[in-house]
DOGULO-353378 format. One record per residue (C-alpha): residue number from 1; residue in one letter; x, z, y. Coordinates in steps of 0.1 Angstrom, whole numbers, plus 5000, padded with zeros to 4 digits. Example, Ala and Ser with C-alpha at 12.3 -4.5 7.8 and 13.67 -1.06 7.14 Angstrom:
REC num residuo    u    w    v
REC   1       A 5123 5078 4955
REC   2       S 5137 5071 4989
***
This chain:
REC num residuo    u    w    v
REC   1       X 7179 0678 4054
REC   2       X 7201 0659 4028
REC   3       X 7230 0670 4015
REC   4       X 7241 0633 3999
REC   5       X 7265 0607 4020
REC   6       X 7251 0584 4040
REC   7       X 7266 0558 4026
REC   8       X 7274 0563 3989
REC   9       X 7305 0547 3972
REC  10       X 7301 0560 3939
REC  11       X 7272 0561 3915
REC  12       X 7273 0579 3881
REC  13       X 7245 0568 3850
REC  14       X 7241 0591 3825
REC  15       X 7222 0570 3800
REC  16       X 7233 0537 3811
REC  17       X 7233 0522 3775
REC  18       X 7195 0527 3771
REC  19       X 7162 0514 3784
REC  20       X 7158 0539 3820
REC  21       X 7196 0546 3828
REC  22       X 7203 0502 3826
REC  23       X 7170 0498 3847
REC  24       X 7191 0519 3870
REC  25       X 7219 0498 3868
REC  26       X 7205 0468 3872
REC  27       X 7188 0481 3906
REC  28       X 7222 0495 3916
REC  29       X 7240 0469 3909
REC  30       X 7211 0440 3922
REC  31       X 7215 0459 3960
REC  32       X 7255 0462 3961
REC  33       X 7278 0482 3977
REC  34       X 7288 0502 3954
REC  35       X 7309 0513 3922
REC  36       X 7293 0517 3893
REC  37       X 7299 0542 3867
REC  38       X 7287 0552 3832
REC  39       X 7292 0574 3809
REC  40       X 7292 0553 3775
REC  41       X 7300 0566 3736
REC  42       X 7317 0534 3730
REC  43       X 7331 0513 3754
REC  44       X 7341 0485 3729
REC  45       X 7306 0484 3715
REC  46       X 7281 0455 3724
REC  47       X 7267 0476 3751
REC  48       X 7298 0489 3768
REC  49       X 7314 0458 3769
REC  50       X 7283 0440 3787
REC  51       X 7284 0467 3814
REC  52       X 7320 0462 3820
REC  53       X 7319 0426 3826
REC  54       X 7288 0434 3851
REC  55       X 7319 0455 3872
REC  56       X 7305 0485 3856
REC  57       X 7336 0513 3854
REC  58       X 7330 0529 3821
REC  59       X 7337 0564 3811
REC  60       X 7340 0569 3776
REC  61       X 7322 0604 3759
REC  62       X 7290 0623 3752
REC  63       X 7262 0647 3763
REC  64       X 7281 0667 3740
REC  65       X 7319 0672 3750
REC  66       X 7311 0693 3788
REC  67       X 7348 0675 3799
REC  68       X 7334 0641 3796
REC  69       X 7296 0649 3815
REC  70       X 7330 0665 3844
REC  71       X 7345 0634 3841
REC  72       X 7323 0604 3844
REC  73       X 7309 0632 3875
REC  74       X 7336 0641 3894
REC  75       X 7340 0621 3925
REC  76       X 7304 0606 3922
REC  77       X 7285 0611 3956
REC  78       X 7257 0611 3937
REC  79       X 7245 0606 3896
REC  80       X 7214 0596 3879
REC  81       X 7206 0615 3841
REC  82       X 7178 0615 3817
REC  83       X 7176 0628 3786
REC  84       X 7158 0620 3754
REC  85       X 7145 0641 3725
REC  86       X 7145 0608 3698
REC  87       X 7176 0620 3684
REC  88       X 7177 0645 3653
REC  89       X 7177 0672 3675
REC  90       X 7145 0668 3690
REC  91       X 7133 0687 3720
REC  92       X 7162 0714 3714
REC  93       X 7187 0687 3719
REC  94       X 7172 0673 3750
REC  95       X 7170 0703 3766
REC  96       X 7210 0714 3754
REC  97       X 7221 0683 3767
REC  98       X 7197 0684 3800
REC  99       X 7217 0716 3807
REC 100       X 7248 0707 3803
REC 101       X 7245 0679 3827
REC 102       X 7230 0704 3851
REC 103       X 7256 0732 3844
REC 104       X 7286 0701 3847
REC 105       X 7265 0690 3886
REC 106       X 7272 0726 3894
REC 107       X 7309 0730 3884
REC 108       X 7319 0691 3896
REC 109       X 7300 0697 3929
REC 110       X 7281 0668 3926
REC 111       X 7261 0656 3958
REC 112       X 7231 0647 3948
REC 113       X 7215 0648 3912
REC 114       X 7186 0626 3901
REC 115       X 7170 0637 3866
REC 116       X 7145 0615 3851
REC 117       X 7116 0638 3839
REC 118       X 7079 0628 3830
REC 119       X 7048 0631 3850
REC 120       X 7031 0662 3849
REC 121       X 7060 0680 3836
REC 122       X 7057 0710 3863
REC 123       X 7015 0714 3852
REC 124       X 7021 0732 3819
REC 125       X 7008 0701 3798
REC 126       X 7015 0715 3761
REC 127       X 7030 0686 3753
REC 128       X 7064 0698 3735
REC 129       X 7082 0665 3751
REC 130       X 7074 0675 3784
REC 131       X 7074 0710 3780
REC 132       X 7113 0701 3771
REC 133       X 7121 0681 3804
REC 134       X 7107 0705 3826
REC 135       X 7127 0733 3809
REC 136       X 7156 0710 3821
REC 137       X 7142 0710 3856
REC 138       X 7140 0746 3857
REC 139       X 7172 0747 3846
REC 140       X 7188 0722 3875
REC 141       X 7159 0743 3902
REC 142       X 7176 0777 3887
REC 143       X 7215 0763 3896
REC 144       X 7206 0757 3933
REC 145       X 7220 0723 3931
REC 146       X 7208 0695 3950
REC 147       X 7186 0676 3932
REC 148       X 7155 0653 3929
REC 149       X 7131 0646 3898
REC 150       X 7115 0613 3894
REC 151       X 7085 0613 3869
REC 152       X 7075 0583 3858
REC 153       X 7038 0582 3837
REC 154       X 7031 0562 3809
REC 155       X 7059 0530 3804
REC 156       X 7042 0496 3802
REC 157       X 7066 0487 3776
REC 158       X 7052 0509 3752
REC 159       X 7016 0495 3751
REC 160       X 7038 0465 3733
REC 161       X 7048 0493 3705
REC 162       X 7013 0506 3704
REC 163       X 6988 0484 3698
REC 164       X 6985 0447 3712
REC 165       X 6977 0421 3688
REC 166       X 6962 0385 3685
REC 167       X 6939 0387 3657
REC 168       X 6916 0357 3651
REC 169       X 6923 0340 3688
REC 170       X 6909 0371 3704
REC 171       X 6938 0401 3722
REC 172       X 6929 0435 3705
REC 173       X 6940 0465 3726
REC 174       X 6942 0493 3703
REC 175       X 6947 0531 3718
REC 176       X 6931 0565 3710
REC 177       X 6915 0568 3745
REC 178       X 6882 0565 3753
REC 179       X 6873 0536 3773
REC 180       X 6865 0550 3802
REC 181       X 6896 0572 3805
REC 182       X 6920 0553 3832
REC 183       X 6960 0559 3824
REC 184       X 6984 0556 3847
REC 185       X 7016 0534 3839
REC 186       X 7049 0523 3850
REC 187       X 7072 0495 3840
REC 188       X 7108 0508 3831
REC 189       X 7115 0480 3856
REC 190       X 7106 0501 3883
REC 191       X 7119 0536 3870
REC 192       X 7154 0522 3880
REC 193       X 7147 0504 3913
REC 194       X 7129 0538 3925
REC 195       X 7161 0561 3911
REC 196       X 7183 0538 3928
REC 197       X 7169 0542 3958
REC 198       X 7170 0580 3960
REC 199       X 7203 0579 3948
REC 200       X 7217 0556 3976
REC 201       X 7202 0582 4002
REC 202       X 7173 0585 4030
REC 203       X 7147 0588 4012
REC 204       X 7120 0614 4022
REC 205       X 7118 0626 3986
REC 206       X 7148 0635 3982
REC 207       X 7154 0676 3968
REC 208       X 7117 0673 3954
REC 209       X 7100 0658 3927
REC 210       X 7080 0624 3928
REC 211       X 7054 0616 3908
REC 212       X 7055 0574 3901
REC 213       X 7035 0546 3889
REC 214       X 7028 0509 3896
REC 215       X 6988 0508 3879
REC 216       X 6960 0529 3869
REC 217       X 6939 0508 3843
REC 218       X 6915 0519 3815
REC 219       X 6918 0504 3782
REC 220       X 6890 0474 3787
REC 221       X 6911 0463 3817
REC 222       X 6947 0465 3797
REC 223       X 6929 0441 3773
REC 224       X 6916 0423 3799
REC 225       X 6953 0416 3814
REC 226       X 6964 0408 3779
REC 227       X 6937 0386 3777
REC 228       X 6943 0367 3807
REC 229       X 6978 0361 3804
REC 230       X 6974 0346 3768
REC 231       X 6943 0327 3781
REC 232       X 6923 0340 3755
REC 233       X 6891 0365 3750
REC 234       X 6901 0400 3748
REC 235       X 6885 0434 3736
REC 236       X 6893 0470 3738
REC 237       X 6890 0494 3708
REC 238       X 6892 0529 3711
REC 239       X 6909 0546 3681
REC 240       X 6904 0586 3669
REC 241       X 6932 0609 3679
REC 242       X 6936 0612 3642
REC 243       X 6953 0579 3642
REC 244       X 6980 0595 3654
REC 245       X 6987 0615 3626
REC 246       X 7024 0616 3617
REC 247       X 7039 0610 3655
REC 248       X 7048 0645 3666
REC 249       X 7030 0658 3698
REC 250       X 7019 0621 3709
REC 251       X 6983 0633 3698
REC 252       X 6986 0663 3722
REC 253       X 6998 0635 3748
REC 254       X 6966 0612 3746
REC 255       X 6943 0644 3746
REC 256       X 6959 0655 3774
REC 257       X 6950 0622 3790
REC 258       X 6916 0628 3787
REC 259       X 6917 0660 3809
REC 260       X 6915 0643 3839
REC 261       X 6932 0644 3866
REC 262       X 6962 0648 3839
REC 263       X 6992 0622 3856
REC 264       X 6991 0624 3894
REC 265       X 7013 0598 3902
REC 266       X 7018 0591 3941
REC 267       X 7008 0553 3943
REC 268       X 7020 0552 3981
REC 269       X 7055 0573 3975
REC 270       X 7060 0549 3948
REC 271       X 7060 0514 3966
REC 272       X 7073 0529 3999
REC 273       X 7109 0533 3974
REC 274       X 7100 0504 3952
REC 275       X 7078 0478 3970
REC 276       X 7083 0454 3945
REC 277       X 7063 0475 3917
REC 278       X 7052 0457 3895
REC 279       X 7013 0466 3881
REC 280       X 7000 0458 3844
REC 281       X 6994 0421 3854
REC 282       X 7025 0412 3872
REC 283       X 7049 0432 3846
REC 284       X 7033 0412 3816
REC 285       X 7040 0378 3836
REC 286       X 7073 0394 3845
REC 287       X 7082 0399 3808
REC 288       X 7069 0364 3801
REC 289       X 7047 0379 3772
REC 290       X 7021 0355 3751
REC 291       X 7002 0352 3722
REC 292       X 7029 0342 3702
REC 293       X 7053 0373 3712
***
């Protein structure tokens, strides 16, 4: 049984500035019905002002003053956090500020909390930035608040980052997987159309944890999409872990990829909340990628 309204009014985003918490925006505000709120550092920066002229009521503070989390919560039927260990603070910062949204659910009685976490957070990967989201989760689980984790798997977007090129009129795929290890993805796209519908009620995952994804490719078939879309010959080249050297535990991450089954993500939970989700093909149409970008 749920504990949320049946009908929520009010709709708090923690994170509404960045790429997951305005995916959740956008959903929120794409289905309608109702208000809005974020909690922003600057509401007269770029970003603040965009969501206020999108109707967006704007809450201005930090994961770090506890009376701004109680703010932008209080009288929210139900809120949607994630956390992020980019900042100078790393993991310890993530999970300090996973907490104190937790700790300000409890003491604002929030409804219904959604936490963005990462796949395979609750198997003991190793990997110190999930290792850090699931202490967060344990966290929320220890409060006895009402709450649901979604954990998306690997973000489309960041095979962009990672290692797409056009070199000579042929797409190069570059990752340090082997090429017959599938990975699971997930555009950010979809990481905000599935929180928003757990956060508007009904669902039959709410209070649990969901694993998601929209396609499970290896990296010969991500080259091959690439390839397609520009109309040109692709290839796939498989890179040692070692080329890695210098980005934190994102070695750990792609060894832990090999170690199959390592994501789990529930294909069927996923489009019954999104059924719109995009795979690899459709998200690289959907950004309008080419060659030339």
């Amino acid at each position: 049984m749920t504990t949320t309204p049946s009908t929520p009014t009010t709709i708090a985003v923690i994170g509404a500035t960045g790429q997951q918490g305005g995916s959740v925006v956008d959903a929120l505000l794409e289905r309608g019905g109702v208000t809005v709120r974020a909690l922003v550092r600057d509401p007269e920066g770029d970003k603040g002002k965009a969501l206020a002229a999108r109707g967006v009521e704007l809450i201005q503070g930090d994961l770090t003053t506890p009376e701004s989390i109680d703010t932008v919560l209080t009288g929210a039927d139900a809120a949607f956090a994630m956390t992020t260990m980019g900042g100078p603070g790393g993991t310890d910062f993530e999970i300090s500020t996973g907490k104190a949204v937790a700790d300000a659910a409890k003491r604002t009685g929030l409804p219904h909390l959604v936490f963005s976490s990462v796949g395979g957070a609750e198997r003991h990967s190793g990997i110190d930035h999930f290792e850090s989201k699931r202490r967060v989760e344990e966290h929320i689980e220890s409060l006895g608040i009402h709450a649901t984790f979604v954990r998306p798997v690997f973000f489309m977007e960041n095979l962009l980052g990672m290692g797409v090129s056009v070199e000579d009129g042929t797409v190069v795929v570059r990752q340090p997987l082997p090429e017959d290890i599938p990975l699971q993805m997930v555009a950010v796209r979809d990481i905000g159309r599935v929180a928003a519908s757990i956060l508007l009620g009904g669902t039959a995952v709410e209070g649990k944890g969901v694993e998601i994804a929209g396609d499970e490719l290896t990296g010969p078939q991500i080259a091959a999409a690439f390839g397609e879309a520009a109309g040109l010959p692709a290839r796939y080249e498989a890179l040692p872990l070692e080329a890695l050297a210098g980005m934190g535990d994102a070695a750990t991450m792609f060894e832990w990829f090999t170690k199959l089954p390592a994501y789990q993500a529930d294909f069927a939970a996923t489009r019954k909340l999104d059924p719109e989700v995009l795979d690899l093909k459709a998200w690289i149409a959907h950004i309008g990628w080419t060659a030339g970008n």
